[in-house]
C-alpha positions in Angstrom: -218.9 53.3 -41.1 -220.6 50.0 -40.7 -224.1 51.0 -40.7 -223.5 53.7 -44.0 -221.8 50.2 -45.7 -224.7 48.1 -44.8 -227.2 50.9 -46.2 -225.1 51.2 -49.2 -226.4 47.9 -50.1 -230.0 48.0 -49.6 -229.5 51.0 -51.8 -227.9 48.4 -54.6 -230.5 46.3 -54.2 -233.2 48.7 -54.5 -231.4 49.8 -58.0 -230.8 46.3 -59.3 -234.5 45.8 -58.9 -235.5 49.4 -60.4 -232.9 49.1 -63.3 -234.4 51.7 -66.0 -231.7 53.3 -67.9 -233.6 56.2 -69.9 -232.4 57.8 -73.1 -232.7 60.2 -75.9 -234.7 59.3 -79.3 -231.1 59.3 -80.7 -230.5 56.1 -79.5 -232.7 54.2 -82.0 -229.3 54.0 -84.2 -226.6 51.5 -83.6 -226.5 50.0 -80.4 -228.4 52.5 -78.2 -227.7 55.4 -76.2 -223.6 55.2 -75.1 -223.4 55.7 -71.3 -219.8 57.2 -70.5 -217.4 55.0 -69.3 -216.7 56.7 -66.0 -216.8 56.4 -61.9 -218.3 59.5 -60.3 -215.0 60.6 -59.6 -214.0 61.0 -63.0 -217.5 62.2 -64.8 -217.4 65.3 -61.8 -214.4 66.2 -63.6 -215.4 66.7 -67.4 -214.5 62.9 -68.2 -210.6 63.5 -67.3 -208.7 60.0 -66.8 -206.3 59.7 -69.3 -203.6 61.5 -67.4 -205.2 61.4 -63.8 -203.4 59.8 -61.2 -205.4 60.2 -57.8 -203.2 61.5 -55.2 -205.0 59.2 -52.4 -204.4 55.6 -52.1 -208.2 54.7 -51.9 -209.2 55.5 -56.0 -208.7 53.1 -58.7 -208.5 54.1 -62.4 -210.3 51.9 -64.7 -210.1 54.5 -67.7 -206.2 54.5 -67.9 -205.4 51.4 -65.8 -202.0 52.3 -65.7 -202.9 55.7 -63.4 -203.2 53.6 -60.7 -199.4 53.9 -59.1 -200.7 55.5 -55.3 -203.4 53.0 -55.4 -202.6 50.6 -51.8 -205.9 50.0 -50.3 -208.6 47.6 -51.5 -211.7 50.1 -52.6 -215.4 49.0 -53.2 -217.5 51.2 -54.9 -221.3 51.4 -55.8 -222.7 54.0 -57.9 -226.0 54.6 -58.5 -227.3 57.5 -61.5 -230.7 59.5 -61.7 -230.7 61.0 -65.1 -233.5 64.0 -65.8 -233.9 64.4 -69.9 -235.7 67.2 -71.5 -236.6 67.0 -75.4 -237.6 69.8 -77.7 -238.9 69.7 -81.6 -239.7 72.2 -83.9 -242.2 70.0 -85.3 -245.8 70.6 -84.2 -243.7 72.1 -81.3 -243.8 69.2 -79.3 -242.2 68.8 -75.7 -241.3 65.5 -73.7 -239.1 64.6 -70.8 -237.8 61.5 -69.1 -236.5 60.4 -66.1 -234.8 57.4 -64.8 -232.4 56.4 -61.8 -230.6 52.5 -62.3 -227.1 51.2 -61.0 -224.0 52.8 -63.2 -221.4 51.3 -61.7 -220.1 48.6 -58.7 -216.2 47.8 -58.7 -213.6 46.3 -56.5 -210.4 46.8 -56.9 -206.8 45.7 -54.4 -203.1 45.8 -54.8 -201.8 42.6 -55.1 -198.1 44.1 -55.1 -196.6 47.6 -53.9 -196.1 47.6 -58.0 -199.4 45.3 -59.5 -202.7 46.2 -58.9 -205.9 44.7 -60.3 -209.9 45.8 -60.3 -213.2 44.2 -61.5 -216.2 46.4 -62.3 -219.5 45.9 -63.9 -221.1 49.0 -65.6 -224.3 49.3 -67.9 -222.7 50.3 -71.7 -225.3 51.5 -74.0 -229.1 51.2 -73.7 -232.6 51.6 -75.8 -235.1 52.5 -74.0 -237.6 54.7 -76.6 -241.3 54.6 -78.3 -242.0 57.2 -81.1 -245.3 57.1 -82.8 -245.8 59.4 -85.8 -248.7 59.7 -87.8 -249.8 61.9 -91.1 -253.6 62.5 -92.5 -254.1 62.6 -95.8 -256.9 64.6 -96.5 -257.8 63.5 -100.2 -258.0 59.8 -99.0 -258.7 60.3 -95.9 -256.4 57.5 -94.7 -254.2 58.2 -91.4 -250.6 56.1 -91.9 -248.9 55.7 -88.4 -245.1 55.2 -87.8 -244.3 53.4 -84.6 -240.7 53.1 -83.4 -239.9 51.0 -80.2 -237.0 50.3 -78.8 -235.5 48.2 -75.2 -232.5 46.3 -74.2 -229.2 47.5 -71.9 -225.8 46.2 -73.5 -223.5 46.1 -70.3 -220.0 45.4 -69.3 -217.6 43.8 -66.9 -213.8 45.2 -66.8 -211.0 43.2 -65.2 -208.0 45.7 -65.4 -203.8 45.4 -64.4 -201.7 48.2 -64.0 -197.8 48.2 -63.1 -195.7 50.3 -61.6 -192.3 50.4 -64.0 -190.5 52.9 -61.4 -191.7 56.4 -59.9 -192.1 58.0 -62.9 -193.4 55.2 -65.4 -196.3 52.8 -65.6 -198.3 50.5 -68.0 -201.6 49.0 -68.0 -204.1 46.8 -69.2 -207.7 46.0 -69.3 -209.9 43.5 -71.1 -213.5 44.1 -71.9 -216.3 41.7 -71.9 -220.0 43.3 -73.1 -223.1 41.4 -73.1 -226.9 42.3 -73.7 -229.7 41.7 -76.1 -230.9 45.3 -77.9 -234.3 45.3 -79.6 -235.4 47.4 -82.5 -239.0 47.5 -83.9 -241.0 49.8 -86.8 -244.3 49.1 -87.5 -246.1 51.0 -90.5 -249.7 50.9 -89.6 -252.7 52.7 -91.8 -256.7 53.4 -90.7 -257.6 51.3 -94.1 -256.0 48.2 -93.1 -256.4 45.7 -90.5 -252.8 44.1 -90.8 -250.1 45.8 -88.9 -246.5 45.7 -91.7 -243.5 45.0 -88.6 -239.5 44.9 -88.9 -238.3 44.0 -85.3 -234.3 43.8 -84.8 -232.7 41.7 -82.9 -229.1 42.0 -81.4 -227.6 39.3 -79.5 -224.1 41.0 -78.2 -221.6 38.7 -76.5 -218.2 40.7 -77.7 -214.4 41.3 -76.2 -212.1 44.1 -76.4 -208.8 45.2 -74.9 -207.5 48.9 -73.5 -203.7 49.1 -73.3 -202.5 52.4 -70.8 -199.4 54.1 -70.2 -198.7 57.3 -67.8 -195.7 58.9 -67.0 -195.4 61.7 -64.0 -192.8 63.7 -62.9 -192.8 65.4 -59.0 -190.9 68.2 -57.9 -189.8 67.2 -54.3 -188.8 71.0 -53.6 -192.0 72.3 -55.0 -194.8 69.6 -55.0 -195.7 70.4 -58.1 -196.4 67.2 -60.6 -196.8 67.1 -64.3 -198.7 64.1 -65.8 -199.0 62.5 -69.2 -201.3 59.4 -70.1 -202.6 57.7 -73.3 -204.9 54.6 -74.2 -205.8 52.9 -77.0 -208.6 50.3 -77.1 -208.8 48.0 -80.5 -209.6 44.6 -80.6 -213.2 42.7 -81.5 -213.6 39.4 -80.3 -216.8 37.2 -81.2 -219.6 38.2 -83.3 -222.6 40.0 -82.7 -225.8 38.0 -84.1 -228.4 40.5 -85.9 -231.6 38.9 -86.6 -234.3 40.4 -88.8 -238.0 39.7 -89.1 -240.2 41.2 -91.8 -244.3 40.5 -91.3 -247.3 41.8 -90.9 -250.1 40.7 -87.9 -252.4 42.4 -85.8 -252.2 42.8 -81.9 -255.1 40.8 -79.9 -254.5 42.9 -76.7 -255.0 46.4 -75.6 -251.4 46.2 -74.4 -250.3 45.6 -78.3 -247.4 42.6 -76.8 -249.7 39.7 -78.3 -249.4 39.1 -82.3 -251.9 36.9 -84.4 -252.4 36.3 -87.5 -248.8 36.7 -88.3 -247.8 35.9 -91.9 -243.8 36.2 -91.8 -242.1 37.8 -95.4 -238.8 37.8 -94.5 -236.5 36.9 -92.1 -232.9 36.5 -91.9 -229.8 36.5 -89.7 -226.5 37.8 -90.0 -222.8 38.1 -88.0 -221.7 41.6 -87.6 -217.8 41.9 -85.8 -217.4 45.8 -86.3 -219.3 46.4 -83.4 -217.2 48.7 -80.7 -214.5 50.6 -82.9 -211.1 51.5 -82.2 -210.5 54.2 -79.6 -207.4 56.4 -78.4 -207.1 59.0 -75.7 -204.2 61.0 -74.8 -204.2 63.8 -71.7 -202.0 65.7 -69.7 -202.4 67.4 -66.5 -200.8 69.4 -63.6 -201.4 70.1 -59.7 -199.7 70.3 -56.7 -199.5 67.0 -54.6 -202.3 66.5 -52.2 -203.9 70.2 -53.0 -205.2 70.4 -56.9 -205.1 68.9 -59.8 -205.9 70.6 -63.8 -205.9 68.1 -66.7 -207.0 68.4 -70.7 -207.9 65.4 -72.9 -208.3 64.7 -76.6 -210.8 61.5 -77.3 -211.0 59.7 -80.6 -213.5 56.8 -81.9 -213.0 55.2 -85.2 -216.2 55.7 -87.6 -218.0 52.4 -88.2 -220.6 50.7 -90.3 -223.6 48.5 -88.6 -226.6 47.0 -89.4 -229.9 49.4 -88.7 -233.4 47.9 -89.8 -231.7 45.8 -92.5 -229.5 48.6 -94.0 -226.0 49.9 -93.8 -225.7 52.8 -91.1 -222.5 54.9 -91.5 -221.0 56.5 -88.5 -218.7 59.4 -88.9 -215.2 59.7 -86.9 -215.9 61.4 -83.3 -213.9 63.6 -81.1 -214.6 64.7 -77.5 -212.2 67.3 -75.6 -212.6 67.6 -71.9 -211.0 69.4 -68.9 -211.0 69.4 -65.6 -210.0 68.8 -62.1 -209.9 68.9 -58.4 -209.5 71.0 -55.4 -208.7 70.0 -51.7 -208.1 73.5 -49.4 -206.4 71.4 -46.6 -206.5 67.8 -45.6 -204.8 68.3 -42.4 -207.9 70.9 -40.4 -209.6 68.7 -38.6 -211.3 71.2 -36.5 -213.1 72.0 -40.3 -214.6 69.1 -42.5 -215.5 71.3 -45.6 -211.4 72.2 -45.4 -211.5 68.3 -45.9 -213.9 67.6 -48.9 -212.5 67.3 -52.4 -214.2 70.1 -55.2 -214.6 68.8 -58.5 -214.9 70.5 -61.9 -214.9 70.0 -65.4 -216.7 70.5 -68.7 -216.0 68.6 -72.1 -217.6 69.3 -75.7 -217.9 66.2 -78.0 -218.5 65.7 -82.2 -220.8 62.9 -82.2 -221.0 59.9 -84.5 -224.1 60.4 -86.0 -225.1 62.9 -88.9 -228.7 63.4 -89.7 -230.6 65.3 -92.0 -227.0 67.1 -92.7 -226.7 68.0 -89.1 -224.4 66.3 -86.7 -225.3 65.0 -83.3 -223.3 67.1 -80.8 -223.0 67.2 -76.8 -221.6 69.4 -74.3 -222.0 70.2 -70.8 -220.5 71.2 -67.1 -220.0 68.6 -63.9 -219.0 69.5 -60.8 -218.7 67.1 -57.4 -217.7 66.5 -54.6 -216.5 63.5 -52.0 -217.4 64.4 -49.1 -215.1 61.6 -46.4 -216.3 59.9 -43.5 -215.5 61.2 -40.5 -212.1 59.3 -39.7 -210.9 59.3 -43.0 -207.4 60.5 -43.5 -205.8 61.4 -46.7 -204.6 57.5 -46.5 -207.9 56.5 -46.7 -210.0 59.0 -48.6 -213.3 56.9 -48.2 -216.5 58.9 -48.3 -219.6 59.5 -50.0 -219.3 60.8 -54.1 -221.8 63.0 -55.2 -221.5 64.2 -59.1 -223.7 66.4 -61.0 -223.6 66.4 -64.9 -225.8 69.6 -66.8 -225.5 69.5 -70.8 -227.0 69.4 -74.1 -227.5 67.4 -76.9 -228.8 68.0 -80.6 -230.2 70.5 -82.3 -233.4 72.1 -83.4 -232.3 72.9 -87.0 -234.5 70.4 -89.8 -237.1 69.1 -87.1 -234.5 67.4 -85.1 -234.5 67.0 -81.9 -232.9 69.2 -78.7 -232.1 67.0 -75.5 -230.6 69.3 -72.5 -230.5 67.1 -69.3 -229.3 67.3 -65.7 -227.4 64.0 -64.7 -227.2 63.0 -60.9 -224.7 60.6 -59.8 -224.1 59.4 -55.8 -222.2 56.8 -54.5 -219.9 55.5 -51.9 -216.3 54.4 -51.7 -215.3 52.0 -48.5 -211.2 51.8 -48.5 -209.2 50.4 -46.5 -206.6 47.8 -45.9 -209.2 44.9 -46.2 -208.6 40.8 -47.0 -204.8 40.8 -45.1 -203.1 39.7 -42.1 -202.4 41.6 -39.1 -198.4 40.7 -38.3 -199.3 41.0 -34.4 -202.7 41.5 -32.1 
């Protein structure tokens, strides 16, 4: 146990340093590619939270803070995310992929009541991470005209979140949302005839609150064991400003690398305060199982459409949905002589109407995820600690109007060290 927590960390340390969150050409709108706010346990099961109350004591629920009535022990968990992309245009048939691995996700999280518990968890948000070049020949001039578009940055978030135990069927919870990051946006216009490069470059400087409010309410058949769960969220709330600043000029690059202007004469440049940045969001689920043995839930996501600031102009995006089942299986916690009669299955699979619309085709995803936590080797079902393995398979996009298909396989591992840490013994 001691030697897989100590290797944990080097892992966490190799990540930090290695941090390269990868994306899909679709996140040079807005604020970048949206990573789903999720622990491995959650993502293995379609994006299920809403109405998911673990039945171990070693899982806390940062999704629906109130799920979070079995939670007793204190629970560290670090996460790490490989994520294998595969792009595919109709135009000039053209193929890429792109792979990255970078930390998704480090929490902590105690009881500091039988009734009040409390977590803290850092997680990356959005990201840009892109570089399109597209050029056109004009035959009669015989002029090339290139199109760059370059994009970096990683918006991230830290989570403190409450939940409270009203009685055993009732609870309420709270979390509040702090994101932070710089995203950067650049188009250059560039043509064979001229030795001045024309460059808009975007800046956003993020520092931005938000609030999630959570209820649950589950109801357990003592003679049966059989549980029926209800949950709902809403997050609202925009705190702060993000700062937008644009720069309009043209320059040419005096290294091969291209990161060294000169000769820049600037045409415009301005700032402006944007607070619609995160819209309002609400979730509702519900979800049965049998205690200690399986668990089935379906959930309904909404995000509030929104307008922000893209190269200067006024991007609208549309209302989204995403609808997502899943759950769990455990065949018996109690065989000892068998440790895959031990391991926790997870499943899921979720479809979701995307925010953006282009070219008059909208920007859907959809996939499967399975996973599984495999425990260590004295875990109980008191303390489900163990290592969390998820795997994500979907797609993205289209190929309709020379847009872009993304399919991807997603790779998540992690570990989760429970146990009754940070209290007093009452006798040696």
């Amino acid at each position: 146990m001691k030697k897989i927590f100590v290797l944990s960390f080097i892992s966490v340390g190799y990540f930090l340093n290695a941090q390269n969150l990868s994306n899909s050409p679709y996140a040079t709108y807005g604020i970048g590619d949206v990573k789903y706010d999720n622990t491995i346990e959650t993502t293995s099961m379609g994006g299920i939270s809403t109405a998911f109350i673990s039945d171990f004591t070693s899982n806390f629920n940062f999704a629906n803070p109130a799920n979070n009535a079995n939670f007793e022990l204190t629970s560290i968990k670090l996460e790490a995310t490989n994520e294998n992309n595969y792009f595919k245009t109709d135009y000039n048939n053209t193929k890429s992929t792109k792979h990255s691995t970078y930390l998704s996700n480090i929490s902590l999280a105690f009881p500091l009541s039988p009734k009040l518990k409390m977590g803290l968890s850092y997680q990356p948000y959005s990201s840009k991470s892109y570089e399109i070049v597209h050029t056109d020949y004009n035959e009669e001039t015989g002029v090339t005209i290139g199109n760059r578009f370059k994009g970096s940055g990683t918006l991230n978030t830290a989570q403190i979140a409450l939940g409270y135990k009203i009685n055993d069927k009732f609870a309420v919870g709270a979390r509040a949302n702090y994101y932070f990051g710089n995203l950067y946006d650049l188009n250059e216009l560039a043509a064979s005839n001229a030795e001045l490069i024309n460059g808009y470059e975007t800046k956003n400087s993020i520092r931005n609150f938000n609030f999630t409010l959570g209820a649950s309410y589950q109801n357990l058949n003592t003679s049966t064991d059989r549980k029926l769960t209800i949950g709902a969220t809403t997050t609202f709330g925009n705190t702060s400003n993000m700062v937008t600043e644009y720069l309009n000029s043209t320059y040419y690059y005096s290294d091969v690398g291209r990161t060294v202007k000169a000769n820049e004469s600037i045409i415009e440049q301005k700032s402006t305060n944007s607070k619609n940045l995160l819209p309002v969001k609400a979730s509702v689920g519900v979800g049965y199982g049998e205690d200690n043995k399986w668990f089935l839930s379906l959930q309904g996501d909404y995000k509030k459409g929104e307008s922000i600031a893209y190269f200067g102009q006024s991007l609208d995006l549309q209302d989204s949905y995403r609808f997502s089942a899943g759950g769990w299986y455990l065949p018996n916690y109690n065989n000892f002589r068998s440790y895959f009669s031990r391991i926790v299955y997870r499943y899921g699979a979720f479809y979701e109407k995307g925010s953006l619309q282009i070219a008059g085709q909208n920007i859907n995803k959809f996939g499967v995820t399975a996973g599984v936590l495999l425990p260590f080797k004295n875990s109980s079902i008191t303390r489900m600690s163990g290592l969390e393995i998820g795997l994500e398979v979907g797609k993205r996009g289209t190929l309709k109007n020379n847009l872009i298909n993304q399919n991807y396989v997603n790779l998540k591992l992690g570990f989760n060290f429970a146990d009754k840490w940070f209290r007093k013994t009452l006798y040696n």
